[in-house]
C-alpha positions as CSV (number, residue, x, y, z in Angstrom):
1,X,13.9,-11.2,-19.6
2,X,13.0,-8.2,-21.9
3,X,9.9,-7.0,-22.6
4,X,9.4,-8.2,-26.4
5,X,6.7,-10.0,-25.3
6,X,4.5,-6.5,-25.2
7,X,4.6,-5.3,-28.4
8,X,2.3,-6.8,-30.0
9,X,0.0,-6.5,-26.8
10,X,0.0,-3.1,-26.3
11,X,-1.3,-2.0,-29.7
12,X,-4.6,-3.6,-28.3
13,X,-4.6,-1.7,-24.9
14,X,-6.9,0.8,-25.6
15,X,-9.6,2.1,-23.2
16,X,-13.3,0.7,-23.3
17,X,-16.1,2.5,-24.0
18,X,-18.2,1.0,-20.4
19,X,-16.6,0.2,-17.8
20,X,-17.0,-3.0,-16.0
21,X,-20.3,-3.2,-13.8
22,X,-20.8,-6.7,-13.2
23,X,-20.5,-8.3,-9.9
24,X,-17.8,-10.0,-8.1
25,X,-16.1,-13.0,-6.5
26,X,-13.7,-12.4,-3.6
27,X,-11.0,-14.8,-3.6
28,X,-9.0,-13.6,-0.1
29,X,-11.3,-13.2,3.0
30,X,-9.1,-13.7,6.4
31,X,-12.5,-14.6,8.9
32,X,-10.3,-13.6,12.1
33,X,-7.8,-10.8,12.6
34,X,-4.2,-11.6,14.6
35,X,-6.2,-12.2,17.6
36,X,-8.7,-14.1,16.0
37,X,-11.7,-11.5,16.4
38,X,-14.0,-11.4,13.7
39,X,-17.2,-9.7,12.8
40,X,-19.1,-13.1,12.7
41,X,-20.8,-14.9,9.0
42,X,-24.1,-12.6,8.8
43,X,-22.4,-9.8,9.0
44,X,-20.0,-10.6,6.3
45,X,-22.4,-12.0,4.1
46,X,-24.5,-8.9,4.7
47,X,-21.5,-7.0,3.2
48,X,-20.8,-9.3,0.7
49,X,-24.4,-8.7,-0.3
50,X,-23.9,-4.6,0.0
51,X,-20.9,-4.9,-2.4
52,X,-22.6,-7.4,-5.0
53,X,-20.2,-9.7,-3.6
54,X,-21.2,-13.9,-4.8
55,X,-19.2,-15.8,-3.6
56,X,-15.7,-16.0,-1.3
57,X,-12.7,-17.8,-0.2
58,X,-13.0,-18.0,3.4
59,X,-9.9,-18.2,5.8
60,X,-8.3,-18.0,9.5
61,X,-5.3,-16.9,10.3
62,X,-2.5,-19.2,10.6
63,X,-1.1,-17.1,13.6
64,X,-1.6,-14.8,16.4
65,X,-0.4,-12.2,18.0
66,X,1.0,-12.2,21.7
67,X,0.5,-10.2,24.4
68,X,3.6,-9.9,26.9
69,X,3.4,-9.7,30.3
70,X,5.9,-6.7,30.0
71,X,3.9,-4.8,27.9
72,X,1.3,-2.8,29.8
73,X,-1.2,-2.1,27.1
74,X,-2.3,-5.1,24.9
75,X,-1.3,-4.7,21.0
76,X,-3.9,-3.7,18.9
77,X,-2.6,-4.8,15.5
78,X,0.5,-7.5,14.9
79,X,2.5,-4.7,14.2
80,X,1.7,-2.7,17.5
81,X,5.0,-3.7,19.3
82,X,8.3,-6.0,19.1
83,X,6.1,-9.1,20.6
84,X,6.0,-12.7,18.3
85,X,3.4,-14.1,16.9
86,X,2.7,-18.0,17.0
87,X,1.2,-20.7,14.7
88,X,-2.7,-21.3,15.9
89,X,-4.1,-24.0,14.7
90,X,-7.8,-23.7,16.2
91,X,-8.4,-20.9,13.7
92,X,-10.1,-23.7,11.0
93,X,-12.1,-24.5,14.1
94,X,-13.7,-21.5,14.7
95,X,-14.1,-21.2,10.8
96,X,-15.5,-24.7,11.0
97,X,-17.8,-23.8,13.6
98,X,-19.0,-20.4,12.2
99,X,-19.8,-21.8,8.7
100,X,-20.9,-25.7,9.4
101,X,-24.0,-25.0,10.2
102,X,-24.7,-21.8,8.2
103,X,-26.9,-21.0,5.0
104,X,-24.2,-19.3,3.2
105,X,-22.3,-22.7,2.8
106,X,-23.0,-22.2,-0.9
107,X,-21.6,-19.0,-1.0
108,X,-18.3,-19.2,1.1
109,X,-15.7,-22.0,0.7
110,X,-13.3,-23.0,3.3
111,X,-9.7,-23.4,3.3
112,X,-7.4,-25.3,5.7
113,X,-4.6,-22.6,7.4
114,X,-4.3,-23.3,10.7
115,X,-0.9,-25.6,10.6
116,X,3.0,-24.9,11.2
117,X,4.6,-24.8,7.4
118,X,7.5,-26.0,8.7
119,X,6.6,-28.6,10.8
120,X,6.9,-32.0,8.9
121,X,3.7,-33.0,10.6
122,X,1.5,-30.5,8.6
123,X,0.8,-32.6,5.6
124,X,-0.9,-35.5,7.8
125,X,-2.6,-32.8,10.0
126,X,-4.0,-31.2,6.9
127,X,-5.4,-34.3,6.0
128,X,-7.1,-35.1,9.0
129,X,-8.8,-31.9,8.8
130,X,-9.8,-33.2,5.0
131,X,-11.2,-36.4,5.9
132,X,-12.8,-34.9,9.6
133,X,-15.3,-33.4,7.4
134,X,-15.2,-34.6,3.6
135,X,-16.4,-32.0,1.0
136,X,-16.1,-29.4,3.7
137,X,-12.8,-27.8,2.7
138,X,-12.3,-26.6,-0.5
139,X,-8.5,-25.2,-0.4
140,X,-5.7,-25.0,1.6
141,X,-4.0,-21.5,2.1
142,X,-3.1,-18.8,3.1
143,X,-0.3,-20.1,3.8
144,X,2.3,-17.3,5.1
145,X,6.3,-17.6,4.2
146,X,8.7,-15.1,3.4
147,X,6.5,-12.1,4.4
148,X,9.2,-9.7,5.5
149,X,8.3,-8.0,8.8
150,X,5.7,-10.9,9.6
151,X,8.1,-13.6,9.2
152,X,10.2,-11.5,11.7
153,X,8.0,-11.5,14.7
154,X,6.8,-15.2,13.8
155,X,8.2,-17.5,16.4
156,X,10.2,-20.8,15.2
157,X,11.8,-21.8,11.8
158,X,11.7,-19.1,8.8
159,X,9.2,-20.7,6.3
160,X,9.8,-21.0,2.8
161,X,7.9,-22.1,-0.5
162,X,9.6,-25.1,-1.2
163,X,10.5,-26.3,2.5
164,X,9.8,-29.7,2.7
165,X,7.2,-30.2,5.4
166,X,5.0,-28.0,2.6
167,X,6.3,-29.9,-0.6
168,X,4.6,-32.7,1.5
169,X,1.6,-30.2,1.8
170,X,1.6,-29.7,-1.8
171,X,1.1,-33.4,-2.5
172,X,-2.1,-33.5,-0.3
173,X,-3.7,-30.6,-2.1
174,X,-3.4,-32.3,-5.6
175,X,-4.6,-35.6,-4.2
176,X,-7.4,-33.8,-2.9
177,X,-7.7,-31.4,-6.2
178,X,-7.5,-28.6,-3.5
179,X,-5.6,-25.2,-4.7
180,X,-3.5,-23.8,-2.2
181,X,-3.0,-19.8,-2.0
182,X,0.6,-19.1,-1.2
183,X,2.0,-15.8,0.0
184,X,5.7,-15.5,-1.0
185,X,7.1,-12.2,-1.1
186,X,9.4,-12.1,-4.7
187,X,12.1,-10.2,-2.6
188,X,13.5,-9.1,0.5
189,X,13.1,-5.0,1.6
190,X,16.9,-4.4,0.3
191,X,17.3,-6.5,-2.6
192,X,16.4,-5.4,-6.2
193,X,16.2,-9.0,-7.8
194,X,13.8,-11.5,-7.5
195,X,15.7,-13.2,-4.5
196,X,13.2,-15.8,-3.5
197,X,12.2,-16.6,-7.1
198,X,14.0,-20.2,-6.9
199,X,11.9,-21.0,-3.9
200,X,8.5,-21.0,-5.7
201,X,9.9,-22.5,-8.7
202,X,11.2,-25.4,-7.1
203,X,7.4,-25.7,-5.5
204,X,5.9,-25.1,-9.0
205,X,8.1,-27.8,-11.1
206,X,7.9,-30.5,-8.2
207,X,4.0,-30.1,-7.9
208,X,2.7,-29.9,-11.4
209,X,-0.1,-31.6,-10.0
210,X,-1.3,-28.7,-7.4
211,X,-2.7,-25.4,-8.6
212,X,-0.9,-22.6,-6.6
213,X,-2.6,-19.0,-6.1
214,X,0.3,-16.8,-5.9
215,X,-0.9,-13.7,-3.2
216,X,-0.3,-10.3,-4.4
217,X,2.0,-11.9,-7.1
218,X,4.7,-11.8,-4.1
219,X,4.7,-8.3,-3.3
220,X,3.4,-6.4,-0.1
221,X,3.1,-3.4,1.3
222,X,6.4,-2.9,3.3
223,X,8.4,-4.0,0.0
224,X,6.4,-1.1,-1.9
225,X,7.6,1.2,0.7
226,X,11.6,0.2,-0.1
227,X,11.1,-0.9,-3.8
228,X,9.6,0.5,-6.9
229,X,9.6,-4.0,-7.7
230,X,10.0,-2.7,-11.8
231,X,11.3,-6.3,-12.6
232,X,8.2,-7.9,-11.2
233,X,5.8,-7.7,-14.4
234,X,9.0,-9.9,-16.1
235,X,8.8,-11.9,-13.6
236,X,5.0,-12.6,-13.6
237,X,4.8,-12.8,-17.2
238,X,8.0,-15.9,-17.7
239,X,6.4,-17.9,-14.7
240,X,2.7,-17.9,-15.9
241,X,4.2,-18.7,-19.0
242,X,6.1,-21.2,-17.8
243,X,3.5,-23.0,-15.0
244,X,0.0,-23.7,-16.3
245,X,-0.6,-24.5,-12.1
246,X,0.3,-20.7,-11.5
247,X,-2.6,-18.4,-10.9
248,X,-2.7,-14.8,-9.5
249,X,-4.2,-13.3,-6.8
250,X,-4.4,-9.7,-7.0
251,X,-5.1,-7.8,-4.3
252,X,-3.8,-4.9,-1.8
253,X,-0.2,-4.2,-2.8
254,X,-0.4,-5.4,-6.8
255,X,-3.0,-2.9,-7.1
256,X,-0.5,-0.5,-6.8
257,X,2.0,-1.5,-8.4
258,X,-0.1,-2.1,-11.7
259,X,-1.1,1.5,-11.2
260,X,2.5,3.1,-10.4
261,X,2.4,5.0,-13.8
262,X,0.3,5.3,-17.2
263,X,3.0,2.6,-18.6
264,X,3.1,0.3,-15.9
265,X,-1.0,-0.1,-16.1
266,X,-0.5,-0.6,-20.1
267,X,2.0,-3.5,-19.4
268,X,0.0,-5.4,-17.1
269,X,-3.6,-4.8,-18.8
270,X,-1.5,-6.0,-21.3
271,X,0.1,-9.4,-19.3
272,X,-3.5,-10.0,-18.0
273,X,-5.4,-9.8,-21.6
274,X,-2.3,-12.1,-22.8
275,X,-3.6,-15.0,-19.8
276,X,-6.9,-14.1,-19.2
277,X,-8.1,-17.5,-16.7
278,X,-4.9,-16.9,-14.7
279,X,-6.0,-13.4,-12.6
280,X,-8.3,-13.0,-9.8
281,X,-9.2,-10.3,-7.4
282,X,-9.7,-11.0,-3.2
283,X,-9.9,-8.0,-0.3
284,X,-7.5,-9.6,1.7
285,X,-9.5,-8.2,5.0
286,X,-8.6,-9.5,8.5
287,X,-12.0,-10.6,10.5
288,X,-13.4,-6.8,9.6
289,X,-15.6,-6.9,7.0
290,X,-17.1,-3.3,6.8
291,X,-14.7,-2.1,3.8
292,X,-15.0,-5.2,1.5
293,X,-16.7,-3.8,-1.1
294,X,-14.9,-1.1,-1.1
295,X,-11.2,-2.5,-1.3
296,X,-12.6,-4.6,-4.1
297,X,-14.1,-1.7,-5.9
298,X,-10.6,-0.1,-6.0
299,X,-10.0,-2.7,-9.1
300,X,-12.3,-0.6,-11.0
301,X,-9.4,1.5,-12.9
302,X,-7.8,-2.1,-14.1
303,X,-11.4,-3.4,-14.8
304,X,-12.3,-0.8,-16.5
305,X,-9.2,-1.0,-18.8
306,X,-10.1,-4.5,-20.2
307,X,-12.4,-6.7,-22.6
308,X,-15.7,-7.5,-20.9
309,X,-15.0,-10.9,-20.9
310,X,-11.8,-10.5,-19.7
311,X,-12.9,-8.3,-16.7
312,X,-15.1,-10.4,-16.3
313,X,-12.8,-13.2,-15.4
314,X,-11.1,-11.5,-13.0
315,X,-14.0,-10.0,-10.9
316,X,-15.1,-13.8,-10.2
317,X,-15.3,-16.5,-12.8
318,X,-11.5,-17.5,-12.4
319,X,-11.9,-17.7,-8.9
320,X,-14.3,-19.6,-8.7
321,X,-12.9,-22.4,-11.3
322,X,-10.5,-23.3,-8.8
323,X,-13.2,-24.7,-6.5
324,X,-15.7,-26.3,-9.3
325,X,-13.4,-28.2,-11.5
């Protein structure tokens, strides 16, 4: 795909006269770490209130790091050493437990991680969890496949977009009118072409019923470190043109990427202008909280860049659309 579809666009990219000041809605908050710590609910909400911070997306971790006996010193991040990590489902239980009885219900929604995407089970687990607690859980997610070095220490069966033990997954969040945040990088470290493309499409066309929140629009960090990922704005711009259930979650890695060069922020000011209810922002922190606000803030420059009311959308009302519908 070329990029014709600029041309017109980026004749309006021009910079505004104030920049954006309004608050914001964080769309990725991980409550645990890989060893399920976490900071606890007041103190994130005390950030959240620091950083101007509404409202959030709330999650666990789907997995956890393990310590081996033959190690002598115990890991200190899930990269730390060669040892796996494993699926953990009692991380939506200590969510549930944190946040049940908690005053900030109205300000943090829930979502369901803690299952194995490739176990064919996950569906009907998911839905227990649903129907344990109805009105609870507002989203399902994030659910972790093709993460590069992740899904390399992660114990069990590669998981996929479109494997079918999520496809089943998939139909439970539409039932449910549940969006489901996906991570699913666009490429592997060597290849230069969107190689796991066909995976999300496939879980896109067969699920035009489920709203998908694509994380980091399927980049990370170790693929920046191997990859300039030139082809992803393309990329981005053919499937939200061609999925009205695809939205965007922009956080960590796309930050970077939308600010490799002068040209590169042009194109994708210009790509978010062009779908303005498709793009939100989240932190992406793991069970830390004291550097919310400021991985947040780092949006500023893109902010900045667009209409209010665009901006404005991105810092928190498309977020939280997916959860009031």
């Amino acid at each position: 795909m070329n990029r014709k579809w600029l041309a017109g666009l980026m004749l309006s990219v021009a910079p505004f006269a104030n920049g954006y000041d309004g608050s914001f809605n964080d769309a990725e908050i991980h409550y645990v770490d890989f060893f399920q710590r976490t900071d606890g609910i007041k103190y994130l909400v005390h950030k959240m209130d620091q950083s101007n911070i509404e409202h959030a997306f709330v999650m666990g971790l789907p997995i956890m790091k393990k310590w081996n006996a033959h190690d002598p010193v115990a890991p200190r991040y899930e990269f730390g050493d060669d040892s796996p990590v494993y699926y953990y489902s009692r991380t939506d239980e200590i969510l549930y437990r944190a946040l049940k009885d908690s005053p900030h219900q109205d300000r943090l929604f829930p979502f369901i991680t803690g299952f194995n995407p490739t176990d064919m089970f996950a569906a009907e687990q998911v839905e227990q969890m649903i129907e344990s607690d109805p009105g609870f859980w507002k989203g399902i997610g994030e659910i972790l496949t093709r993460h590069d070095g992740l899904s390399a220490l992660t114990l069990g069966e590669q998981a996929r977009a479109n494997h079918p033990a999520l496809m089943k997954v998939y139909q439970v969040a539409a039932k449910h009118n549940m969006p489901v945040i996906l991570h699913t990088n666009i490429t592997s470290e060597r290849e230069t072409h969107p190689l796991y493309k066909h995976e999300l499409v496939e879980a896109l066309e067969e699920n035009s019923k489920t709203n998908f929140i694509w994380a980091h629009a399927g980049t990370s960090s170790t693929l920046l470190r191997r990859q300039n990922l030139s082809f992803l704005i393309d990329e981005v711009s053919e499937l939200l043109d061609d999925y009205d259930n695809l939205y965007i979650l922009a956080s960590w890695s796309l930050r970077d990427v939308i600010l490799a060069s002068p040209e590169s922020k042009k194109e994708w000011v210009a790509l978010i202008k062009e779908y303005p209810d498709r793009f939100m922002i989240g932190s992406d922190v793991v069970g830390r909280f004291k550097i919310t606000g400021e991985v947040l803030s780092r949006w500023d420059e893109v902010l900045d860049a667009l209409p209010d009311d665009v901006a404005e959308n991105m810092a928190k009302n498309n977020m939280l659309k997916m959860v009031k519908r």
